[in-house]
C-alpha positions in Angstrom: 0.0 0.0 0.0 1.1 3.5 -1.0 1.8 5.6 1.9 1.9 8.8 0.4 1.3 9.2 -3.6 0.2 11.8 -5.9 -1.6 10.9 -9.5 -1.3 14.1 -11.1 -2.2 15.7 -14.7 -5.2 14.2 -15.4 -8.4 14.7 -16.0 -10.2 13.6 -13.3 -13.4 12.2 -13.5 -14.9 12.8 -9.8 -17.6 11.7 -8.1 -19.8 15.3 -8.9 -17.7 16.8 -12.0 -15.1 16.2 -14.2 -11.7 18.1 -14.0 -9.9 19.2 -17.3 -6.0 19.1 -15.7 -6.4 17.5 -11.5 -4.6 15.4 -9.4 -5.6 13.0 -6.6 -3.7 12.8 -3.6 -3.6 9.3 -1.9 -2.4 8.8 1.9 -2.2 4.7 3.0 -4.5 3.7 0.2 -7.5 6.3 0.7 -8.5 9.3 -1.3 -6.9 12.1 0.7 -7.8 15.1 -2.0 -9.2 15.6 -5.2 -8.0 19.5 -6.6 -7.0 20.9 -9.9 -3.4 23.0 -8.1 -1.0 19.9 -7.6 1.6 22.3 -7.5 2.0 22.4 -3.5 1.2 18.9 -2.6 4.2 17.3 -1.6 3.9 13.5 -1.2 7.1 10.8 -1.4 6.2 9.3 -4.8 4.4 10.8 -8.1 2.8 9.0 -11.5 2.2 11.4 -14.0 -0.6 10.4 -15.9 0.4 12.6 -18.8 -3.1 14.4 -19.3 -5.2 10.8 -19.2 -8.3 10.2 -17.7 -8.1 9.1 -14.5 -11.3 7.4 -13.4 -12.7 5.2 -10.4 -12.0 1.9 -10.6 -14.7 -0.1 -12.6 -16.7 -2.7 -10.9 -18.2 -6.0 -12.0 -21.0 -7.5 -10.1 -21.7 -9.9 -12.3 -18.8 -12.5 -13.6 -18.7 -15.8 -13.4 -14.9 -16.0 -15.1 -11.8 -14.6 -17.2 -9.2 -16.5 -18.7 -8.8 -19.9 -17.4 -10.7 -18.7 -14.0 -14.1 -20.3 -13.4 -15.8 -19.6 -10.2 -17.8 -22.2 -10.6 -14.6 -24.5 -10.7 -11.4 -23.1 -10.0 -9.4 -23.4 -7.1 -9.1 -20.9 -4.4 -5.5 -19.8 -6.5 -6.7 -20.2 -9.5 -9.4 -17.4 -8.5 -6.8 -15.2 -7.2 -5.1 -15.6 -10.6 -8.5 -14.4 -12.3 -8.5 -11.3 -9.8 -5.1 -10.4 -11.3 -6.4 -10.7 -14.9 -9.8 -8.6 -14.1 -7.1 -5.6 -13.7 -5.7 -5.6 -16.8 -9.2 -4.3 -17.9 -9.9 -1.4 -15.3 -11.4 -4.0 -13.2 -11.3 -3.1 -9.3 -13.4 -5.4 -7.7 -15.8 -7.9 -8.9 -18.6 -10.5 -7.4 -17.7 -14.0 -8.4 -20.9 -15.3 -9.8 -21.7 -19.2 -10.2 -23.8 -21.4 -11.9 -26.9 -23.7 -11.0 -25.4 -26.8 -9.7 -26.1 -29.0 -6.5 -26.5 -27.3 -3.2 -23.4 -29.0 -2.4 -21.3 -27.5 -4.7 -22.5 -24.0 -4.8 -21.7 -24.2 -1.0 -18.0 -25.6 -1.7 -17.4 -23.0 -4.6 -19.0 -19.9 -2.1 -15.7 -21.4 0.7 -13.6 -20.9 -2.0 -14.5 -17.2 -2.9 -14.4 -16.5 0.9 -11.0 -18.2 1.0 -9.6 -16.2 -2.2 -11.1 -12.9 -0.7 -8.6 -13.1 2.4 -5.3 -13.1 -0.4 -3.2 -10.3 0.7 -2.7 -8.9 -3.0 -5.5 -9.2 -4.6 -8.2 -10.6 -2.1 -9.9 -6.9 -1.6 -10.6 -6.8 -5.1 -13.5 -9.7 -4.6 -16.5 -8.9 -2.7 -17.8 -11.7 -2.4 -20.5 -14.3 -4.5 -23.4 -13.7 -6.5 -25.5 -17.1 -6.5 -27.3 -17.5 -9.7 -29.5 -20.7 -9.8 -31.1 -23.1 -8.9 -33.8 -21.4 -8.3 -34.2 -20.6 -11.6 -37.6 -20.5 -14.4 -36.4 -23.8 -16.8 -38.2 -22.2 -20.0 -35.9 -19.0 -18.9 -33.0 -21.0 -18.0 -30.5 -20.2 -20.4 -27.1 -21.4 -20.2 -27.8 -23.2 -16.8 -28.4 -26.9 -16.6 -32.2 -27.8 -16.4 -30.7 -30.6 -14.3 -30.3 -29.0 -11.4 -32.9 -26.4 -11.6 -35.3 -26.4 -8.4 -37.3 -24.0 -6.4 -36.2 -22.6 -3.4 -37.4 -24.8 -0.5 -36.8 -23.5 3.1 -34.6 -26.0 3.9 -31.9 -25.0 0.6 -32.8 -21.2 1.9 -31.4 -21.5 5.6 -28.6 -23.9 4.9 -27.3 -21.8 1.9 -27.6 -18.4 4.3 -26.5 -20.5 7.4 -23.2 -21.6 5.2 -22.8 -19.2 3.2 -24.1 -16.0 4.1 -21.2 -14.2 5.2 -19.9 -14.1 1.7 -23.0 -13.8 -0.4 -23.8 -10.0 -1.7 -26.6 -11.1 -4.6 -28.7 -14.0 -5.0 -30.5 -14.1 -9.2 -33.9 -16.2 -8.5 -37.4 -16.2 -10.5 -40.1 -14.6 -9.0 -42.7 -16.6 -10.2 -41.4 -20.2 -8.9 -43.2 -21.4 -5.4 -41.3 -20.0 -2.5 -39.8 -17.2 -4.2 -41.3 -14.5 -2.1 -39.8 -15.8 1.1 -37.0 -16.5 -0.3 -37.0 -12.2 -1.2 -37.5 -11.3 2.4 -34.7 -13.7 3.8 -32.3 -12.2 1.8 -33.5 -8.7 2.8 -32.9 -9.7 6.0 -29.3 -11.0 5.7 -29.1 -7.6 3.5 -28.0 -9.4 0.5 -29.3 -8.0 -2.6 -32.6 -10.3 -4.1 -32.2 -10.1 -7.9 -35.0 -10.9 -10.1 -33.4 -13.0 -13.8 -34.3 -15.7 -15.7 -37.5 -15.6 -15.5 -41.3 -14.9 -17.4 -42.7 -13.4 -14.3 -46.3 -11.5 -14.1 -46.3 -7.8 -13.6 -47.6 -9.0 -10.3 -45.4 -11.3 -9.2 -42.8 -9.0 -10.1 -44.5 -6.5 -7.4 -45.0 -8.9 -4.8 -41.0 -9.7 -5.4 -40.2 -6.2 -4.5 -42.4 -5.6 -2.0 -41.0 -8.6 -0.2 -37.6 -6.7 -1.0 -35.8 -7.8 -4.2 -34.1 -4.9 -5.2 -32.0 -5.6 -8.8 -32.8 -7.2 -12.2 -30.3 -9.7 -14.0 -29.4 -8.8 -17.4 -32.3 -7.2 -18.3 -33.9 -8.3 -21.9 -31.4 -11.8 -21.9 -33.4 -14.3 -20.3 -36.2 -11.9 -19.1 -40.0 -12.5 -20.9 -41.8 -8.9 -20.6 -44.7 -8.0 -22.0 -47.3 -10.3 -23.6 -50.5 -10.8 -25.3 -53.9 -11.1 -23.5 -55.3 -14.7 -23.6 -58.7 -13.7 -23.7 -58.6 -10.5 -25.6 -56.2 -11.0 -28.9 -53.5 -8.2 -29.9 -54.4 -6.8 -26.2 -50.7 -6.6 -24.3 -50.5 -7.3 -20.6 -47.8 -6.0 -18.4 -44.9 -8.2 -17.3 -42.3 -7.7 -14.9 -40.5 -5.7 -17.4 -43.3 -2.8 -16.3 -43.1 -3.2 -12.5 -39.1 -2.7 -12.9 -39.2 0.4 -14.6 -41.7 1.9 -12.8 -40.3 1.4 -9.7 -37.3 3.7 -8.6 -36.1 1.7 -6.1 -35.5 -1.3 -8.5 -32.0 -1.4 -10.1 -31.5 -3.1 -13.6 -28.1 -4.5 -15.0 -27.4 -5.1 -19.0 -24.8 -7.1 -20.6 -22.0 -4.9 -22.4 -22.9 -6.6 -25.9 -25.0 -6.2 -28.2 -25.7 -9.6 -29.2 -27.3 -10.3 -26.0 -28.8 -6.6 -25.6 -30.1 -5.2 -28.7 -28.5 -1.8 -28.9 -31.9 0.6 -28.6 -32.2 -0.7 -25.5 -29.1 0.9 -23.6 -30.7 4.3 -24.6 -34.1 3.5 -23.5 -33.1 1.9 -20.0 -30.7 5.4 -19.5 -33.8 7.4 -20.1 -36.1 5.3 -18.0 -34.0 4.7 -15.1 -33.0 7.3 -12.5 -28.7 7.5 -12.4 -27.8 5.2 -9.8 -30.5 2.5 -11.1 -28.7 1.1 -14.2 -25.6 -0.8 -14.1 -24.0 -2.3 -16.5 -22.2 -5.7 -16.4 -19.9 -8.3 -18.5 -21.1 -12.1 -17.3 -18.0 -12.6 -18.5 -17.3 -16.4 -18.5 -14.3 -18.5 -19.0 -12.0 -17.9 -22.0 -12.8 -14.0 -21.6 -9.5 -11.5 -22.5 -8.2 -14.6 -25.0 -7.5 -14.0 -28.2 -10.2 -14.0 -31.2 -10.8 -17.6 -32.3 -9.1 -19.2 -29.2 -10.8 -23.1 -28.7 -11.6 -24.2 -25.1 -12.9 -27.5 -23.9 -15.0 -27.7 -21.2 -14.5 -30.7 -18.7 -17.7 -32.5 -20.6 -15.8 -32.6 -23.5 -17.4 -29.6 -25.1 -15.4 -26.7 -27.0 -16.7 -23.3 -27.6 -14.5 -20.7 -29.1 -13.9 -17.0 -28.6 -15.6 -14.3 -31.5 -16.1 -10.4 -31.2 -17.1 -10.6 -27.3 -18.6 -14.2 -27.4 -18.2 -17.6 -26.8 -19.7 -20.1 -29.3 -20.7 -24.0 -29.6 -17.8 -25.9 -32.1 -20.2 -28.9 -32.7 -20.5 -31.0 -35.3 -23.8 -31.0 -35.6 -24.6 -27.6 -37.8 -28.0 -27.7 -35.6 -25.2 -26.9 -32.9 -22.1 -25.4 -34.0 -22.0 -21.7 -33.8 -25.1 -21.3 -31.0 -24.1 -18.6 -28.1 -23.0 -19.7 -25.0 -22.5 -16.9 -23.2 -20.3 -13.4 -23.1 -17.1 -13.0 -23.1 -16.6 -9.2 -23.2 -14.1 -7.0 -20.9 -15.1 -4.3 -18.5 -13.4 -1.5 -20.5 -15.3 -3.1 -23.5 -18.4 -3.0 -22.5 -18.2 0.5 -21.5 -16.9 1.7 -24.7 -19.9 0.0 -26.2 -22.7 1.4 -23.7 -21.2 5.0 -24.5 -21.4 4.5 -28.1 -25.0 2.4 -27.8 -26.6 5.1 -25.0 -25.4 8.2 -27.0 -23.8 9.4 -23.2 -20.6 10.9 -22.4 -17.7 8.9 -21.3 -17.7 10.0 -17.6 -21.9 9.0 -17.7 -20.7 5.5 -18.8 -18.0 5.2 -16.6 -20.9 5.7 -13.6 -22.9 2.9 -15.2 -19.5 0.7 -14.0 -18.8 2.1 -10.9 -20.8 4.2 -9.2 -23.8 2.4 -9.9 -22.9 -0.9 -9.1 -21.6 0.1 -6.3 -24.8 1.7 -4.9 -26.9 -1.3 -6.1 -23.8 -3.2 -3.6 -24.1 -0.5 -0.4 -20.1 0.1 -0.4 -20.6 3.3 -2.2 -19.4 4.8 1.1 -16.2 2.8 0.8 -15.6 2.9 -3.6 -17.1 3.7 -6.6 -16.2 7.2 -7.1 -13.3 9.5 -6.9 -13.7 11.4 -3.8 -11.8 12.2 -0.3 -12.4 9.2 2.1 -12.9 6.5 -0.4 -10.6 3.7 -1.1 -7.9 4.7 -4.2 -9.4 2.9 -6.9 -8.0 4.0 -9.8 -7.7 3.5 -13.7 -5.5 5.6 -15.9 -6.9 5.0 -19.7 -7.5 6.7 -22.7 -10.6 8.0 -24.5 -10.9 4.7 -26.0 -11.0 2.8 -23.0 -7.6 1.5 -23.1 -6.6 0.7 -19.9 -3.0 2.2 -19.0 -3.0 1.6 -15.2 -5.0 0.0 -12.6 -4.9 0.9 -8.8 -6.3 -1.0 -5.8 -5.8 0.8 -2.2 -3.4 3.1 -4.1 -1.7 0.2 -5.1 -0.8 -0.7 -8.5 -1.8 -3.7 -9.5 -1.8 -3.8 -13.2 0.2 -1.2 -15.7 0.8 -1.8 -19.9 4.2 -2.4 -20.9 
């Protein structure tokens, strides 16, 4: 940790304006000052950032992997060795997100998160696990295994909160499954965020979701039925959850940085429906993400999938097969470059969407999230084209281009 540093010539993209020419002055890894005069700060070490933009660190709360990290399979090291690849993409912290699988193994994964967030270089950066599935809508499933789809029963509730609690921050569930609604207010009452995804949901139950507390929506319009037509009245449309998100304020909504699985119209209409803090955007990154275009993996099934233009993709033999979409595999920086383009908004708006935001939707928008005096150093140094020069955990640089 730094004990004294100054990130100076910048423009600095603060947590209420943006700065032309500023510096930030860092004292034992916390934001000491944010000014535009560096000129009388004395501190024992400097980095010029040579008129980049200096920015808070960006924040994914919904990965499940990078590289050859799976958090749905890796070893604690091999997680800490993800942590160190998130960086080279502006990446400051993150929420390790798995997959529907038995209760067993979610629990054994969730020990390994907790286990990988004590690592004294890059532990801080993790903030714990989101839990997506089981208790997921199978029509709505997506990616996950219909196998070892269920619906939340009491007894999966308490031991997965018992267990795991401490280390949970968002749990993705249907709201229309049995159960679903107290499975909203336990969460609420462990104040872990209750994410509505996957799911074909009523208008209705949507409400009853956030009335019980659910407070966020999973990749909105990827595995998310809205609106639909009226069984007894033809060409009528009847509201969905889709309508009870976006009228409600409190509700936040997340969208994948990619346009194949978020058409692009939609990042402009979500920034014009949703109030600022309320729209996040994420990468649900998976495994193979940061590798090379065209780069074959092989899944421990035997299945292969290969990396094109911010996807992974079946390799099948059967044409019926090859070339489906498994899943994303875009970068942070990436997708932000994308939402700016696809929202029409400024660089330092889209920046918000991945950090600020998310780390509202988290509650540790007290502790990161933005450039401002008290908060934790979190920094990236990049271009206009989101090119990431320098990353900075706790004042600490953790990743810098050669």
């Amino acid at each position: 940790m730094a004990a004294d540093l100054l990130v100076y010539n910048g423009r600095i993209i603060t947590e209420t304006e943006c700065l032309a020419s500023g510096y930030v002055h860092i004292r034992n890894g916390t934001i000491a000052s944010v000014g535009e005069k560096w000129e009388g700060v004395r501190t024992e070490r400097r980095i010029d950032a040579e008129g980049l933009i200096v920015s808070p660190g960006f924040i994914d709360m919904h990965t499940h992997g990078i590289g050859d990290t799976d958090f749905m399979s890796s070893d604690t090291s091999g997680m800490v060795e993800g942590l160190r690849a998130y960086a080279r993409f502006g990446v400051t912290r993150i929420v390790g997100t798995t997959l529907s699988n038995t209760m067993e193994r979610i629990l054994e994964q969730a020990g390994r998160i907790r286990e990988a967030m004590n690592d004294g270089e890059f532990g801080p950066m993790l903030l714990g696990a989101h839990i997506e599935g089981p208790w997921l809508a199978p029509r709505c499933r997506g990616g996950h295994a219909i196998e070892y789809l269920r619906v939340p029963e009491k007894e999966d509730v308490e031991r997965l909160l018992g267990e795991a609690g401490d280390v949970i921050r968002t749990v993705t569930f249907s709201p229309e499954l049995p159960g679903a609604e107290r499975l909203a207010e336990r969460l609420a009452l462990h104040s872990i965020v209750g994410a509505m995804g996957h799911t074909e949901a009523s208008f209705e139950q949507a409400e009853r979701m956030i009335r019980a507390g659910a407070r966020h929506v999973t990749h909105m319009y990827d595995g998310t039925l809205g609106y639909r037509e009226n069984p007894d009245e033809p060409l009528v449309m009847m509201p969905g959850m889709e309508t009870a998100v976006l009228m409600d304020d409190a509700v936040s909504i997340e969208l994948i940085g990619c346009p194949v699985h978020v058409p692009p119209p939609f990042f402009r209409f979500i920034n014009k429906v949703k109030p600022a803090p309320k729209k996040v955007l994420v990468t649900d990154s998976l495994v193979g993400t940061g590798k090379p275009e065209g780069t074959v993996l092989t899944y421990r099934d035997g299945r292969k999938v290969y990396v094109a233009q911010g996807v992974l993709r079946m390799m099948d033999d059967d044409p019926a097969v090859n070339g489906n979409l498994t899943g994303s595999a875009v970068t942070m920086n990436v997708a932000l470059k994308r939402l700016r383009e696809y929202a029409g908004i400024r660089l330092h708006e889209a920046v918000r969407w991945g950090s600020l935001h998310p780390a509202v939707t988290l509650g540790i928008d007290r502790e990161t999230g933005s450039i401002r005096a008290g908060k934790s150093a979190d920094l990236v140094i990049m271009d206009e084209d989101f090119t990431i020069k320098r990353t900075m955990l706790r004042g600490r640089t953790i990743y810098e281009a050669k």
